[in-house]
N, C-alpha and C positions, 0 to 999 in steps of 0.2 A: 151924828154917829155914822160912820161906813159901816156898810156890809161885808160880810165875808168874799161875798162874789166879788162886789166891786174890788175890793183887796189883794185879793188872790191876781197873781199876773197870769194870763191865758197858756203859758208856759207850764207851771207849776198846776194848773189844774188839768191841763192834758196829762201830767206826768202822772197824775192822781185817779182821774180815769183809767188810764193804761194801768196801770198799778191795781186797780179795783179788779179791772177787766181780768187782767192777769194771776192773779190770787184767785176768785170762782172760776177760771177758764182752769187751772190746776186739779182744779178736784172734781173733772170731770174725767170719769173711768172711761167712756167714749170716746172721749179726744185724744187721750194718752193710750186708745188703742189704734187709733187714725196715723198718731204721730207715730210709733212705732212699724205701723204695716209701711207707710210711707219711707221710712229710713231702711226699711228693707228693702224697696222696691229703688230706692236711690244705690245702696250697696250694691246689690244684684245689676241695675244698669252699669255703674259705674264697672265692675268686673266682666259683664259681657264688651266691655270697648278694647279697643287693640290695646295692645302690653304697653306699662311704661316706656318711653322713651326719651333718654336723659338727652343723646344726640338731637332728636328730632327737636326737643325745644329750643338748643343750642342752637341747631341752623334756625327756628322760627326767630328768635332773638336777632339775628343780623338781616331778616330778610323783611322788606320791604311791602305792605299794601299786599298780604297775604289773609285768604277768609278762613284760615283753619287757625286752629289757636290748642292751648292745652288746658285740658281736665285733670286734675288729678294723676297729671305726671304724661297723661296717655292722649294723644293727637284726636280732636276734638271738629270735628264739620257737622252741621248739624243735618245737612241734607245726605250726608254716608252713615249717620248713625242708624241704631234698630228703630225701631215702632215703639217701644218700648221704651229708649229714652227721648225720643221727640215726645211721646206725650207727656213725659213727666216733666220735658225743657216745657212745655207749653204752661203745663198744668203748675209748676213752680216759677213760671214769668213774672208774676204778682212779688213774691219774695225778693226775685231775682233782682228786681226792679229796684227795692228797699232796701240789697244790700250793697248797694252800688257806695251809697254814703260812708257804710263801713269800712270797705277797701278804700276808698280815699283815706279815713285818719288810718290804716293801717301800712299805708304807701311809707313813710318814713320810718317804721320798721323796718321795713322790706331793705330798705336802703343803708339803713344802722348798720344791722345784721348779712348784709350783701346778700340776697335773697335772690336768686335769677327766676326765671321764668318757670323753671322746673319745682323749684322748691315753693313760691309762689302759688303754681296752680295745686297746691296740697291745703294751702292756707287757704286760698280761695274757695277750695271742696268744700274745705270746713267748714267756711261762713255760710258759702250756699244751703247745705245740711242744716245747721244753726238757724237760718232765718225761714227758710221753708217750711223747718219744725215750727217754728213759732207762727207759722199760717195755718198748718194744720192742724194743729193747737186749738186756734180761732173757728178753726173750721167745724173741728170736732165740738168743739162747746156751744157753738150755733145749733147743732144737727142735734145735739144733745139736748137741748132748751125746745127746740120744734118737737122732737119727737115728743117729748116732755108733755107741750103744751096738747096731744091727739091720746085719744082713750088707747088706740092700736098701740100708739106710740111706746106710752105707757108700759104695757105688757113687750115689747120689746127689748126695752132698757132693765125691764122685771129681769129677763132673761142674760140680758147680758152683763149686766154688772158684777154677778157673782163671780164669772169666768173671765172678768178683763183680765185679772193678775195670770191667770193658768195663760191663756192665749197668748198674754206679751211673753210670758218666758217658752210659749212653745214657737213663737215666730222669730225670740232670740236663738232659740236654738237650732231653726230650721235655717235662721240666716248665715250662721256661724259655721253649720255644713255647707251650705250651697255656692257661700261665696267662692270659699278658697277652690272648690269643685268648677266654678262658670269660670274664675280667673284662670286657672291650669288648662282648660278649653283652647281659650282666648289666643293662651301663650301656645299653644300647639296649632294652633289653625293659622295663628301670626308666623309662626316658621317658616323660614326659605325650605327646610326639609320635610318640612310637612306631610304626610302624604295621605292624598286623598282618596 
C-alpha cells in the first residue's frame, strides 16, 4: 500500500500548504490591518510621484537602454524618487521579485489587447499591489502567531482586535481624502506654471 505522502506529487502538496497557509493567514485581524495600512502607504506613494504621463512613456517606448521606466502611468527612477517610496520599493522587493512570473503569463495579453507601456504600467501597479498584499498578508499573520505566542503579546492583540474593522474603514477613509489631495499637489508642483 502507498502512502498519501508518497502519492501526492510535491506540486499539489505545495499547492496544499499554500492553500492551508492562506485560509488561517485570512482570519488574521492583524494582517488584514498590515495589508490595508500598506496599500495606503503604496496609494499615498504612488500619488506623491510626478503626474501621469501618456507622452513620456510614449518616447520611453522608442528609446533605447534608458534607467527610468513607468509606474502607474507616471515616470518612475528609483534614485529621484521620495524616501518614502524607496523604502516601500525596498520593503516590497520580496513581492516584487514573485511577481515577475505573473507579468510573464500576462505578456500575451498585453499583446491581444495592444497594451503600450502606459496602459501596461497600470496592470503592472496592479500586480505589484496584488502581490505585496499577499506578503504582508504573511507578514501580518507571522507577527500575529509571535505576538500570540508572548503573555505581552497576548494583551496586545486583546486590544487590537476589537478595533481592526473600525481602523481599516478609518485608514480607508483617510486614504480616500489624502490621495486625491497628495495627487492634486503633485500635479501642481509638476507644472511648467507653477509657482513657487
Amino acid at each position: 500500500m502507498v502512502s498519501n505522502s508518497i502519492r501526492m506529487s510535491p506540486v499539489s502538496a505545495i499547492l496544499k500548504k499554500i492553500a492551508r497557509f492562506s485560509s488561517e493567514a485570512s482570519r488574521s485581524r492583524l494582517a488584514w490591518l498590515i495589508v490595508f495600512l500598506h496599500a495606503a502607504w503604496f496609494l499615498l506613494a504612488i500619488a506623491n510621484m510626478r503626474p501621469p504621463s501618456r507622452d513620456f512613456a510614449h518616447f520611453l517606448e522608442h528609446l533605447q537602454g534608458s534607467s527610468t521606466t513607468i509606474f502607474a502611468g507616471r515616470p518612475f527612477h528609483y534614485s529621484y524618487e521620495s524616501w518614502s517610496m524607496q523604502i516601500l520599493f525596498l520593503l516590497d522587493s520580496p513581492s516584487s521579485l514573485a511577481s515577475i512570473p505573473i507579468a510573464i503569463l500576462f505578456f500575451p495579453f498585453s499583446m491581444i489587447f495592444h497594451l503600450g507601456l502606459y496602459e501596461g504600467s497600470y496592470v503592472g501597479a496592479g500586480i505589484t499591489l496584488a502581490m505585496s498584499s499577499l506578503q504582508w498578508l504573511a507578514i501580518g499573520y507571522h507577527t500575529d502567531q509571535w505576538l500570540g505566542s508572548k503573555l505581552w503579546g497576548q494583551s496586545i492583540l486583546r486590544r487590537i482586535r476589537p478595533l481592526s474593522a473600525v481602523l481599516i474603514i478609518l485608514i480607508l477613509l483617510i486614504t480616500a481624502i489624502s490621495v486625491p489631495m497628495v495627487n492634486a499637489r503633485s500635479r501642481r508642483l509638476a507644472s511648467p506654471h507653477a509657482i513657487f
